[in-house]
C-alpha positions in Angstrom: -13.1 -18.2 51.4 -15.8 -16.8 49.1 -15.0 -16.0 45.3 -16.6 -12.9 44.7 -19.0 -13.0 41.4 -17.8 -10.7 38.9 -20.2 -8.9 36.3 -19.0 -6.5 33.5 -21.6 -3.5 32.7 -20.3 -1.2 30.5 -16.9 -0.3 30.9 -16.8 -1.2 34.6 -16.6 -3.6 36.8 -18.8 -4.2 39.6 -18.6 -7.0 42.2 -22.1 -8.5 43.4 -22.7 -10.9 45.6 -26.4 -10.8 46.2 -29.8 -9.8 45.0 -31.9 -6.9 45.7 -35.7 -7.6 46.4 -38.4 -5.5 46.2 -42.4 -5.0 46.8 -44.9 -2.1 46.0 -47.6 -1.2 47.5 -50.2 1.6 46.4 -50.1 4.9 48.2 -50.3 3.6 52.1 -48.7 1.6 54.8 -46.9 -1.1 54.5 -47.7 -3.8 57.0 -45.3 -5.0 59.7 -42.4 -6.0 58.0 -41.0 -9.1 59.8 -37.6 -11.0 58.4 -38.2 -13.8 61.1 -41.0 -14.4 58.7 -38.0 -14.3 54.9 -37.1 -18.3 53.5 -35.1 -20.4 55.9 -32.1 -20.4 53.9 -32.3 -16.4 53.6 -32.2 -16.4 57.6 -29.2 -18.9 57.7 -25.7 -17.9 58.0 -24.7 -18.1 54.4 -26.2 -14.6 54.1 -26.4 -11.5 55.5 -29.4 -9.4 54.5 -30.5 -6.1 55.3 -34.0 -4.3 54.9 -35.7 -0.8 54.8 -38.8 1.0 53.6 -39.6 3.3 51.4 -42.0 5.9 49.4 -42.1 7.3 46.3 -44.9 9.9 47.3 -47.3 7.9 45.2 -46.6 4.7 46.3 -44.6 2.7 49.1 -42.8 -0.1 49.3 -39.8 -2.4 50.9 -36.6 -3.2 49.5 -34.5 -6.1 51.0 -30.8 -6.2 50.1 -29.5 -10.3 50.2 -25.7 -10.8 50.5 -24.9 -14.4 49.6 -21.6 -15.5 51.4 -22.1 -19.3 50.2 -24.3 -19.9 47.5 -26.5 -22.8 47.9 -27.7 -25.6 45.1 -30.0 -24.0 42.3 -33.2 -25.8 44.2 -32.6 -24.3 47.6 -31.5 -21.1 45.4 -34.6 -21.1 43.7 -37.0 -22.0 46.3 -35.6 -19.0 48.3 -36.0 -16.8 46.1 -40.0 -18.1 44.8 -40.5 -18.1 48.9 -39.3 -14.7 48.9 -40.9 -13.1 46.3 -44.2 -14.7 47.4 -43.9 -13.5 51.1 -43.2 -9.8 50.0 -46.6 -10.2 47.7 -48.1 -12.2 50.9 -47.6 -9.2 53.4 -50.3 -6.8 51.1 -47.3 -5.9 47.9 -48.9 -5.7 44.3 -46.2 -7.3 42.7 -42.6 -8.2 43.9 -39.1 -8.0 42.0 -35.3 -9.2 42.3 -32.5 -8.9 40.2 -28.8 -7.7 40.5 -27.6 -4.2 41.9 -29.2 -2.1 39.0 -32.3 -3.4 39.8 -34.9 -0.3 41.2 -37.4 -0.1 43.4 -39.2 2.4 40.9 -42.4 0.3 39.8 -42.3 2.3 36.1 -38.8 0.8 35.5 -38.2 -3.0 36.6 -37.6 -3.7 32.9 -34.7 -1.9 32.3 -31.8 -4.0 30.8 -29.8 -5.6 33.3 -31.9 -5.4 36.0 -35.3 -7.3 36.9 -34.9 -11.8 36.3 -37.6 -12.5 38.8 -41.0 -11.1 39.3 -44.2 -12.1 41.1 -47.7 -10.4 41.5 -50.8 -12.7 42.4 -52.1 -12.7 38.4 -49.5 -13.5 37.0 -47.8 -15.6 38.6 -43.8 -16.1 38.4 -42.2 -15.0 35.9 -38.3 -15.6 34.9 -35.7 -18.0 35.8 -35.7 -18.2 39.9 -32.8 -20.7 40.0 -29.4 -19.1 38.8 -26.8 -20.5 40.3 -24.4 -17.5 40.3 -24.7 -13.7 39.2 -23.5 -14.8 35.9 -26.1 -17.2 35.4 -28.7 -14.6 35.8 -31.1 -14.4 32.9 -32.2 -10.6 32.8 -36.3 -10.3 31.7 -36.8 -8.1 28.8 -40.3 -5.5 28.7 -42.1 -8.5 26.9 -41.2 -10.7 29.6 -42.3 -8.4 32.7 -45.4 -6.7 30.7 -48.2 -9.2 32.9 -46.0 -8.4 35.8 -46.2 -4.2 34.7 -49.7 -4.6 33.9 -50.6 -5.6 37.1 -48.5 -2.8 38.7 -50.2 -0.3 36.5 -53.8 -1.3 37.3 -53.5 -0.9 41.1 -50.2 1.6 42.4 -50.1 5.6 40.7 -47.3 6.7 40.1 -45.2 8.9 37.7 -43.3 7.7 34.7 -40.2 9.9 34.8 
């Protein structure tokens, strides 16, 4: 059986298993999304995974929700997650996110506390720690951290900062 991962935020407990994943893309379509095409270990059955599509009006984008039921080493971890992120960016995305279940698929807010550890966009690079090897190993990215990942964001997708 799976221990669940515990994570205390605030004054309550929520159980997390997974990661959330996201891409943007500027006001338009987003290609065909294909999950034969996610990491090998993402399509294996140590998780479960589920994806949709949305739109913010100004911009668009995909959100993928990964349940881990066994997590894997940190390298297979890690190389999921980099393979991930990359595809998402691959498929037309500005930039591509992950992080825990406060994460957001609103582009003017992956640096809120507690949610982004992983980012990607084509200028920047990588950016944070892509081999945790449980939720309480994540290592959250603070504004500083994300700013080339924001900065690419802001030069190509419109949208409003609430």
């Amino acid at each position: 059986m799976v221990e669940p991962n515990y994570i205390q935020i605030g004054c309550a407990p929520f159980t997390y298993d997974g990661i959330e994943f996201y891409g943007v893309w500027p006001d338009g379509e987003i290609p065909q999304w294909s999950a034969s095409l996610f990491p090998s270990f993402l399509l294996s059955e140590k998780v479960e995974f589920k994806t949709d599509r949305f739109s913010g009006g100004e911009y668009s984008g995909v959100w993928v929700d990964v349940r881990v039921l066994e997590w894997p080493d940190r390298q297979t971890w890690g190389d999921a997650v980099r393979s991930m992120l990359a595809h998402i960016v691959a498929c037309g995305a500005v930039a591509s996110w992950c992080g825990g279940e406060l994460c957001s698929p609103h582009p003017a807010i992956i640096d809120l506390p507690l949610c982004t550890y992983a980012a990607y966009c084509l200028e920047a690079g990588f950016v944070g720690d892509t081999c945790p090897r449980t939720i309480q190993d994540l290592k959250y990215l603070s504004a500083d951290d994300l700013a080339p990942i924001q900065r690419c964001i802001d030069s190509k997708v419109v949208y409003t900062r609430d």
